[in-house]
C-alpha positions as CSV (number, residue, x, y, z in Angstrom):
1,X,0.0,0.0,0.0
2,X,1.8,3.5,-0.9
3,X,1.8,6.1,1.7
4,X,0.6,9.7,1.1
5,X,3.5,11.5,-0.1
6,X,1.3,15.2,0.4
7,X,-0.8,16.8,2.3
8,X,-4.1,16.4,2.0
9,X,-5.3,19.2,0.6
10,X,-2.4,18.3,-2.4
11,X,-4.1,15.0,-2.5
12,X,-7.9,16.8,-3.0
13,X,-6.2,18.9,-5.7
14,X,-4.8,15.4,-7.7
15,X,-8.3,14.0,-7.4
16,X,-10.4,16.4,-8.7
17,X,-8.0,17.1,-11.4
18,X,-8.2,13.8,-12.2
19,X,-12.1,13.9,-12.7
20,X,-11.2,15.9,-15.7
21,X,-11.6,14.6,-19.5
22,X,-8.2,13.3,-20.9
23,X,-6.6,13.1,-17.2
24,X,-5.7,9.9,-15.5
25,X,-4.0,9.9,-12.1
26,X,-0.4,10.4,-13.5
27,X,-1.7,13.5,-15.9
28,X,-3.4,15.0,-13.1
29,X,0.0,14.8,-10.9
30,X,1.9,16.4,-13.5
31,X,-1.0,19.4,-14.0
32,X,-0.8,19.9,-10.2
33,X,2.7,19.9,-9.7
34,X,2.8,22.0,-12.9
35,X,0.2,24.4,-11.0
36,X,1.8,24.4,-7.5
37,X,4.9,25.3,-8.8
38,X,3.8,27.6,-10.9
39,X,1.6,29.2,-7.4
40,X,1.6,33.2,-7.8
41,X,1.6,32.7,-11.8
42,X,-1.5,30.3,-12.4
43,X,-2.9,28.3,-9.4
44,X,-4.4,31.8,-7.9
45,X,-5.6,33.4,-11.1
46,X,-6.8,29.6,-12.4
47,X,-8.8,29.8,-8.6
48,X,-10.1,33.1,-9.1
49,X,-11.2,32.4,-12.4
50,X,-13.3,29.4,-11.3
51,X,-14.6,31.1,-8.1
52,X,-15.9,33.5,-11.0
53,X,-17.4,31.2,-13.0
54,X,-19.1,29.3,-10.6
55,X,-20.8,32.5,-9.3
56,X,-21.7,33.9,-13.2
57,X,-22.2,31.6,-15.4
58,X,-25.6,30.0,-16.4
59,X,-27.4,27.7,-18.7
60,X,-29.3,30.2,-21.4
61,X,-33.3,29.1,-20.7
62,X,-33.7,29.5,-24.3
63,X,-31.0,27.3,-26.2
64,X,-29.3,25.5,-23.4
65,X,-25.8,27.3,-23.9
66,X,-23.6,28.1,-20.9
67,X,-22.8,31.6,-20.6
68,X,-22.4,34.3,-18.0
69,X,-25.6,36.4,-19.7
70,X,-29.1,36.0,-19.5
71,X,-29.9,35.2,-22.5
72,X,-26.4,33.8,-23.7
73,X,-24.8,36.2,-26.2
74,X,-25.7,33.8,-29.3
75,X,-29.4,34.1,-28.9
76,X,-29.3,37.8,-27.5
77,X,-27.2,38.7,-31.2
78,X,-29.5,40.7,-33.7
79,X,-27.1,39.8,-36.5
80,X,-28.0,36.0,-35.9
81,X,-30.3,34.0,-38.3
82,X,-33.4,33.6,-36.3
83,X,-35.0,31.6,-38.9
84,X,-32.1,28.9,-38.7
85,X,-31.5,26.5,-35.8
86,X,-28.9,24.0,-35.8
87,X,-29.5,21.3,-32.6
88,X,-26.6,19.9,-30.9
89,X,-26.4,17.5,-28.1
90,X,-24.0,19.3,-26.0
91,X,-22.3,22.7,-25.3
92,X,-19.1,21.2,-26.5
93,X,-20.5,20.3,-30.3
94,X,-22.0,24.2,-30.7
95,X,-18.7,25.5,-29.7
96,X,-16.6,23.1,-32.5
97,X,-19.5,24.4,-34.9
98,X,-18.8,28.0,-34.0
99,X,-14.9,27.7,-34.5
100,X,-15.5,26.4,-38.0
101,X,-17.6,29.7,-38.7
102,X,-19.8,28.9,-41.6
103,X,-22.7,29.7,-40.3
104,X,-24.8,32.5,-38.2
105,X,-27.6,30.3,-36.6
106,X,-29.2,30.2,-33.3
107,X,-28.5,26.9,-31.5
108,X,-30.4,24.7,-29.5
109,X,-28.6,22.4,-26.7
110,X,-30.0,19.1,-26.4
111,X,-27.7,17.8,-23.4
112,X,-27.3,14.4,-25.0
113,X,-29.1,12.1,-27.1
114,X,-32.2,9.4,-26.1
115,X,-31.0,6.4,-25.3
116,X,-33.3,4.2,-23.6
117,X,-30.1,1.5,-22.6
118,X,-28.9,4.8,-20.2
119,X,-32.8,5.2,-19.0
120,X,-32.3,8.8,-21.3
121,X,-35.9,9.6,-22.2
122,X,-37.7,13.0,-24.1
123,X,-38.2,14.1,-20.6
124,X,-34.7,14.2,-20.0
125,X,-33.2,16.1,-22.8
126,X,-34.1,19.3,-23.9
127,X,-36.4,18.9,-26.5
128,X,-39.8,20.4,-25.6
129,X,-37.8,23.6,-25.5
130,X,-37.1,23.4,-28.7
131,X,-40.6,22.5,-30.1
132,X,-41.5,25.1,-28.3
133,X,-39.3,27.8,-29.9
134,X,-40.4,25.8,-33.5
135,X,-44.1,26.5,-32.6
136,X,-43.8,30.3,-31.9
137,X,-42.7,30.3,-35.8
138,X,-40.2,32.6,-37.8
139,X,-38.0,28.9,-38.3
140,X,-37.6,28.0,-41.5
141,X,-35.0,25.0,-41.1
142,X,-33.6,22.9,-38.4
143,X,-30.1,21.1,-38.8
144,X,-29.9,18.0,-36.8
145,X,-25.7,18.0,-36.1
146,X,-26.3,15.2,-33.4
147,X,-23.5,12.8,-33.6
148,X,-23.6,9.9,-36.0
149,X,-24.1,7.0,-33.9
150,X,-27.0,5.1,-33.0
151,X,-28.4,7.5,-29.9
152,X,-27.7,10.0,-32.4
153,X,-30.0,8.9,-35.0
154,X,-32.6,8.1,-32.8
155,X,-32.9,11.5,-31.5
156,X,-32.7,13.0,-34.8
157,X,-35.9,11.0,-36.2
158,X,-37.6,11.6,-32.9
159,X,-37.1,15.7,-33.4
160,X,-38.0,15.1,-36.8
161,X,-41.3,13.5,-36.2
162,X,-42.5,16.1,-33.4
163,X,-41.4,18.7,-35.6
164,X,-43.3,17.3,-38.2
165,X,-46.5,19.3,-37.9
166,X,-45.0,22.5,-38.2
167,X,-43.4,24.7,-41.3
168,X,-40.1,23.5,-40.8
169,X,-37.4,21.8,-42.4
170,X,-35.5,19.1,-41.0
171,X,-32.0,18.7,-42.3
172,X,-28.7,16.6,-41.2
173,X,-25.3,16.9,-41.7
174,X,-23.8,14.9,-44.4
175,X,-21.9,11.5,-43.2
176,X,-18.6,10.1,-45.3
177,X,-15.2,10.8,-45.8
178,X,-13.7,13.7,-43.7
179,X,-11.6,16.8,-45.7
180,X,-8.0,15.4,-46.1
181,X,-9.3,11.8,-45.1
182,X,-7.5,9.0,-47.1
183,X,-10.0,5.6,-47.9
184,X,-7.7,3.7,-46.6
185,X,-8.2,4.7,-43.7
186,X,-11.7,4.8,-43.1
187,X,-13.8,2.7,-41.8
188,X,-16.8,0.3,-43.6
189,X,-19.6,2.6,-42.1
190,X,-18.1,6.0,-43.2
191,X,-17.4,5.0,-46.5
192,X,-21.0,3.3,-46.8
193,X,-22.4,7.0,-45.6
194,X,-20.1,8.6,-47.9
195,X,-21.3,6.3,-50.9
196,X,-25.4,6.9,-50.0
197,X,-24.8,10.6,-49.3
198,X,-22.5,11.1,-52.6
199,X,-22.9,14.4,-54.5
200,X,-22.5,15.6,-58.7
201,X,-20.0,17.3,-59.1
């Protein structure tokens, strides 16, 4: 059995480091060694920073998007296109969708995908939201970018049938071979979605 080699307030700081994504016990040594070392230069502005956030930020009741205004700054922006929603399934995929900057949606934030293995039902995803937002009109199209697996999927026809009854389109994003992907590398299920969603050229 190893013995504590730090105090334990050290110890608290590995653990809860290594909650993170992408840090195992090892990674989160190194990030809080990195961190107490580095004391006056980043573990007190790093502290400050989160005492911030805890106390500002907040999930926008309109799209779901974390922000520290009420509503976040995506939905409160004039220059958006109201008329266009894209729905995501987390926070995480609207931000990867706003660093490629192609478009100026609105969002709307799922927080995952059904999947009835998990117990994850309508009720427990954000979805009534969004029908409701559909409903008040002025949307034209909706773009499913839920992931493409299975969950994924699922959700995306569900929103597609209870959107249904309303003047909207229902669009996903195209499946297949990434930009700069090589077929050799692909797998059989992205080059059968690239084959079914081909395009003339």
């Amino acid at each position: 059995m190893a013995e504590r080699i730090a105090g334990p307030e050290i110890e608290r700081l590995i653990q809860l480091l290594a909650r993170l994504p992408g840090l195992g016990p090892r990674s989160a040594r190194r990030a809080a060694l990195h961190l107490i070392r580095k004391r006056e230069e980043l573990l007190g502005p790093l502290a400050e920073a989160m005492r911030v956030a805890k106390e500002r930020i907040v999930t926008c009741p309109v799209c779901g998007n974390v922000d520290t205004a009420d509503p976040c700054s995506i939905c409160a922006d004039p220059r958006r296109d109201a008329s266009l929603i894209v729905v995501v399934e987390t926070v995480g995929d609207l931000w990867a969708l706003e660093r490629a900057g192609v478009l100026n949606a609105r969002y709307h934030v799922l927080g995952g995908a059904l999947s009835p293995l998990d117990g994850i039902g309508p009720d427990d995803l954000n979805i009534a939201t969004l029908v409701g937002r559909v409903a008040e009109g002025g949307v034209k199209e909706a773009i499913l970018a839920v992931n493409a697996t299975v969950d994924g999927q699922t959700t995306a026809h569900y929103i597609t049938e209870l959107l249904s009854p309303y003047d909207v389109k229902c669009t996903r994003l195209a499946h297949g071979v990434p930009v700069g992907g090589e077929l050799d590398y692909l797998d059989e299920g992205t080059l059968a979605a690239a084959l079914r969603s081909r395009t003339d050229l």
